[in-house]
C-alpha positions in Angstrom: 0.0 0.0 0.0 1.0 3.5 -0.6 0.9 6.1 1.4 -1.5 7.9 -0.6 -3.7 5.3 -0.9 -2.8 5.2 3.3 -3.8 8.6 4.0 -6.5 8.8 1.1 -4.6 11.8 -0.4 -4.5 10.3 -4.4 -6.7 11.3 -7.0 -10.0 9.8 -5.2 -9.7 12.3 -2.8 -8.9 15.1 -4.2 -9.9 18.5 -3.2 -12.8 20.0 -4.5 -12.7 22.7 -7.6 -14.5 24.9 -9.2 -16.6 22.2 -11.0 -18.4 20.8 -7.9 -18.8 24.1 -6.1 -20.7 25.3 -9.6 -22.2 22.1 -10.3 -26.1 21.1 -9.9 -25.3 19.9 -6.2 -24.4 23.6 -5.0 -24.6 25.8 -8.0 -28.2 27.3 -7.0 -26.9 27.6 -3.1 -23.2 29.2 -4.4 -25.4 31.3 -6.5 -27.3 32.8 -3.9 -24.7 33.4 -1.6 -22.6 35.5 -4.5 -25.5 37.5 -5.5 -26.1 38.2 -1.4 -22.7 39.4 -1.5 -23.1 41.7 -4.7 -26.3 43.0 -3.7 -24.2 44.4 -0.7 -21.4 45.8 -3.1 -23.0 46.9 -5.6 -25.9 48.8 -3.1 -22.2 51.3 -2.2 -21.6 52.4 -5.5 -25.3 52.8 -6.9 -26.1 54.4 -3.9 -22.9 57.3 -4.2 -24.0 57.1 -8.0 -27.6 58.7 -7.3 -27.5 60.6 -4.1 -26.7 64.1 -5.9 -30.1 63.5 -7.5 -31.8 62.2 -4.9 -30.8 65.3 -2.7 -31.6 67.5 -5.4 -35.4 65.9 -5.2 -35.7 65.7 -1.3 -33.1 68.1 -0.1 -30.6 67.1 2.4 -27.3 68.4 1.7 -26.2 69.1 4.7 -26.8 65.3 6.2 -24.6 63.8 2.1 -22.1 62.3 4.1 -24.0 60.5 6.5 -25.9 58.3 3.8 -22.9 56.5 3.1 -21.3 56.4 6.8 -24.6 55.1 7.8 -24.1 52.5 5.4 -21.2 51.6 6.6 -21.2 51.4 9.9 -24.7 49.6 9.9 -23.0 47.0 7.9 -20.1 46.8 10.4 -22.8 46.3 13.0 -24.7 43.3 10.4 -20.9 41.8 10.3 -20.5 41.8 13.8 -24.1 39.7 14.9 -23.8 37.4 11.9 -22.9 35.0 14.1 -25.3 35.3 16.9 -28.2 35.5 13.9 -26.8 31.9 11.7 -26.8 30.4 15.6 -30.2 31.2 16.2 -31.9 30.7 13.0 -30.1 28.7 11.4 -28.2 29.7 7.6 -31.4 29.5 5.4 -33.6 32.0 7.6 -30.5 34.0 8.8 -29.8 34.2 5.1 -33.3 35.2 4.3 -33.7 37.4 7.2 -30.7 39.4 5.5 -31.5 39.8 2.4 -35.4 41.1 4.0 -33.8 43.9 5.8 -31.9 44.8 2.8 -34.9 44.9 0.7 -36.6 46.9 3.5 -34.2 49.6 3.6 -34.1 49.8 -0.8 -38.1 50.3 -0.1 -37.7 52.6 3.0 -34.9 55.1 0.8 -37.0 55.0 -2.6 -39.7 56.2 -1.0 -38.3 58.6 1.5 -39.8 62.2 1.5 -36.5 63.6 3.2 -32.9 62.7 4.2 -33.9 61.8 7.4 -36.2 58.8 6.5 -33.7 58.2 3.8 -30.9 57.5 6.2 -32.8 55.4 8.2 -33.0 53.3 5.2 -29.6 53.3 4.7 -29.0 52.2 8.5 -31.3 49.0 7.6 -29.8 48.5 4.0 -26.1 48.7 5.7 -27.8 45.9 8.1 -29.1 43.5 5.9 -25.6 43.8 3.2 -23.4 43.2 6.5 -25.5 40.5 7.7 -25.3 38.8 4.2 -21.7 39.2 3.4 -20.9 37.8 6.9 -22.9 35.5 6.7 -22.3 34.0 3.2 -18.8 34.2 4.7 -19.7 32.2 7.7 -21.3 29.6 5.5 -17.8 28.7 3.6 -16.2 29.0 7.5 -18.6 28.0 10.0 -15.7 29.3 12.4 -18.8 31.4 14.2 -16.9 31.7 18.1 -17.1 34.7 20.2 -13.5 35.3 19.0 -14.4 35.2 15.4 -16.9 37.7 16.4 -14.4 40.2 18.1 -11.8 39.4 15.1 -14.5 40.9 12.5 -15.5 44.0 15.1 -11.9 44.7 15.5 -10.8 44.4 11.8 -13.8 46.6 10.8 -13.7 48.9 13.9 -11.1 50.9 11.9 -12.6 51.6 9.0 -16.1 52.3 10.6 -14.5 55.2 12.9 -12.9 56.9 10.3 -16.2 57.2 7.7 -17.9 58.1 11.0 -15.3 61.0 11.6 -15.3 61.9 7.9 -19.2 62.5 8.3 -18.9 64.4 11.3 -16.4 66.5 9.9 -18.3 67.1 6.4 -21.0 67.8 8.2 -19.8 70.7 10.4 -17.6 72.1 8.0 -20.3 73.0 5.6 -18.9 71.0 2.8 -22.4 69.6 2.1 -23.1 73.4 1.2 -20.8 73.0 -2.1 -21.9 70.1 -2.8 -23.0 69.7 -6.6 -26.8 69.3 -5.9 -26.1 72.8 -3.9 -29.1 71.9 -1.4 
């Protein structure tokens, strides 16, 4: 016997590729988890794309900043209780319980009549992307220990405090006054 057919390390078994993750087994499920995650990326940049009209339509200028900071730090926060959500409900409802509060905050911000209720969405859309990329995350490493937990916080923490002090210091220094939509 060799040792790889000792230690089960020849061809038989062989890691997984590209092919099985894809495949009809997991394709629909690997699907769903990159689309979770691209709803959350993509949700950023539209977002930055159309806020100079939307302020132009609701007003606001003042508060620009804050609609991505919001954002952010909301999906800091969604990182953060991934964990504590996939142990309670399990992947499938904490996974659908995600994507709800994302849509909830893409309803909440199209139909906001000011920059108040639209940052509010924002806090809820921020909530439901961080909960999804985490948790898509947390379903390819089911590594889900209070450490993992304060690993995340503190490798976001950073990030989140400085868009947080960027918005503060937009915000009181007027700069939402020059800002294109002039609102």
């Amino acid at each position: 016997m060799t040792t790889e057919e000792a230690t089960g390390t020849g061809a038989a078994a062989a890691t997984p590729g590209w092919r099985d993750l894809l495949g009809r087994e997991h394709g629909a499920v690997a699907a769903a988890l990159a689309g979770g995650v691209a709803l959350h990326a993509v949700n950023v940049y539209l977002a930055t794309t159309v806020l100079p009209s939307v302020i132009e339509d609701i007003g606001g200028a003042r508060l620009y900043a804050w609609a991505t900071t919001v954002f952010v730090v909301a999906s800091v926060l969604g990182s953060v209780l991934a964990a504590a959500v996939l142990a309670r409900t399990g992947p499938r409802a904490a996974y659908r319980w995600s994507a709800a509060a994302l849509l909830v905050g893409t309803v909440v911000c199209a139909l906001a009549p000011n920059m108040v209720v639209l940052l509010v969405g924002r806090a809820v859309q921020g909530l439901g992307g961080g909960l999804l990329f985490a948790n898509a995350s947390g379903f390819a490493d089911p590594a889900t220990t209070a450490d993992a937990a304060r690993h995340l916080f503190a490798v976001f923490l950073v990030p989140a405090a400085v868009a947080l002090a960027g918005a503060v210091l937009v915000s009181r220094a007027g700069a939402g006054k020059r800002s294109p939509a002039g609102k």
